[in-house]
C-alpha positions in Angstrom: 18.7 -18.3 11.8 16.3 -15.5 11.3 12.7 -15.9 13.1 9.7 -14.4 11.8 6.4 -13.0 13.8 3.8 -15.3 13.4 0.0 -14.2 14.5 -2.3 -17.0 15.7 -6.0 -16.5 15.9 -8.8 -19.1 16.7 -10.6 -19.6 14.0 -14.6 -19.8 14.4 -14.5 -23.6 13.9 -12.1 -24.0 16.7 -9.0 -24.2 14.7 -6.1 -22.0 14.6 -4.9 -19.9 12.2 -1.4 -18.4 11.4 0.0 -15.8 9.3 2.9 -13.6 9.1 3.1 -10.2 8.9 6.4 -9.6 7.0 5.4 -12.4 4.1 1.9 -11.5 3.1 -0.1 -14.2 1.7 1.3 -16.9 3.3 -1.0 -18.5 5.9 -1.5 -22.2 7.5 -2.5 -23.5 10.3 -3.6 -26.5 12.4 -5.8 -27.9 15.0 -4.2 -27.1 17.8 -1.8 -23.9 18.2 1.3 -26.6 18.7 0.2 -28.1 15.5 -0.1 -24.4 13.7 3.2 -24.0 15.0 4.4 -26.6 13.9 2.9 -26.2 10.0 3.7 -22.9 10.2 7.5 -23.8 10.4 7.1 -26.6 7.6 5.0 -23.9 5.5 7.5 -21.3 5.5 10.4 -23.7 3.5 7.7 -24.9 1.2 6.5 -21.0 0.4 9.9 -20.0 0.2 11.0 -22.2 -3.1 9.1 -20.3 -5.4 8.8 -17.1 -3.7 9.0 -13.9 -5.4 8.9 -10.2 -4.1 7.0 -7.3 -5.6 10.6 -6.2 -6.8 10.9 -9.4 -9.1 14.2 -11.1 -6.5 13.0 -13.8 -4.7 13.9 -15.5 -1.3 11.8 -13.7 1.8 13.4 -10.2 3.0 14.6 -10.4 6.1 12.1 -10.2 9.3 11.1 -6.8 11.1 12.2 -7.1 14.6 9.2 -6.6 17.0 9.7 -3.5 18.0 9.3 -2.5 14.3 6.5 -4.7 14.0 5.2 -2.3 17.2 5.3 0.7 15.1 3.1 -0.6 12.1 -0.4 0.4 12.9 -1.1 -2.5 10.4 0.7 -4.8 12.9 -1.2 -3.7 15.8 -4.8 -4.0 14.5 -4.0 -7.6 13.2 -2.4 -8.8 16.4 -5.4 -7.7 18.5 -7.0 -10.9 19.7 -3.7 -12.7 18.4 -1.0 -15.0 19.9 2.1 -13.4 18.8 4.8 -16.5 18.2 8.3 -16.3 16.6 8.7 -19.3 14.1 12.1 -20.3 13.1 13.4 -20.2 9.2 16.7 -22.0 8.8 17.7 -20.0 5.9 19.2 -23.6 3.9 21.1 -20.6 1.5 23.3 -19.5 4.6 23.1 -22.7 6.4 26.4 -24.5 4.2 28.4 -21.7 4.5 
């Protein structure tokens, strides 16, 4: 099952935050980081029904590993300040074969 980065930052309300740097625009989060985990996870099969790429397929591409997250200066300046978490996707597609 692939696992995507996941950046968590505290929010200025005390909550936390997540988002992913290979699917842009999807973001949750929670009250606790075990809770944004944990939504984070849920969030990713519920963005990923009706999920289409700039390209017009759908379905997420697959995740950058982290060292190729490391060498996206984009990557860097939003993971400063951030805890860096890999969240499972069991890809249901994949998953009967």
């Amino acid at each position: 099952m692939p696992h995507y980065v996941a950046l968590i930052h505290k929010d200025s309300d005390g909550c936390y935050g997540v988002s992913f740097p290979d699917i842009p625009g999807v973001v949750t989060g929670g009250d606790t980081v075990e809770e944004a985990v944990e939504e984070a996870a849920e969030f990713l099969q519920f963005a990923a029904e009706d999920w289409i790429n700039p390209d017009g397929s759908t379905g997420f591409k697959a995740p950058r590993t982290i060292d190729e997250l490391r060498n996206d200066p984009e990557f860097i300046e939003d993971a400063k300040d951030a805890v860096v978490a890999f969240v499972e996707y069991p890809d249901r597609a994949n998953a009967a074969e």
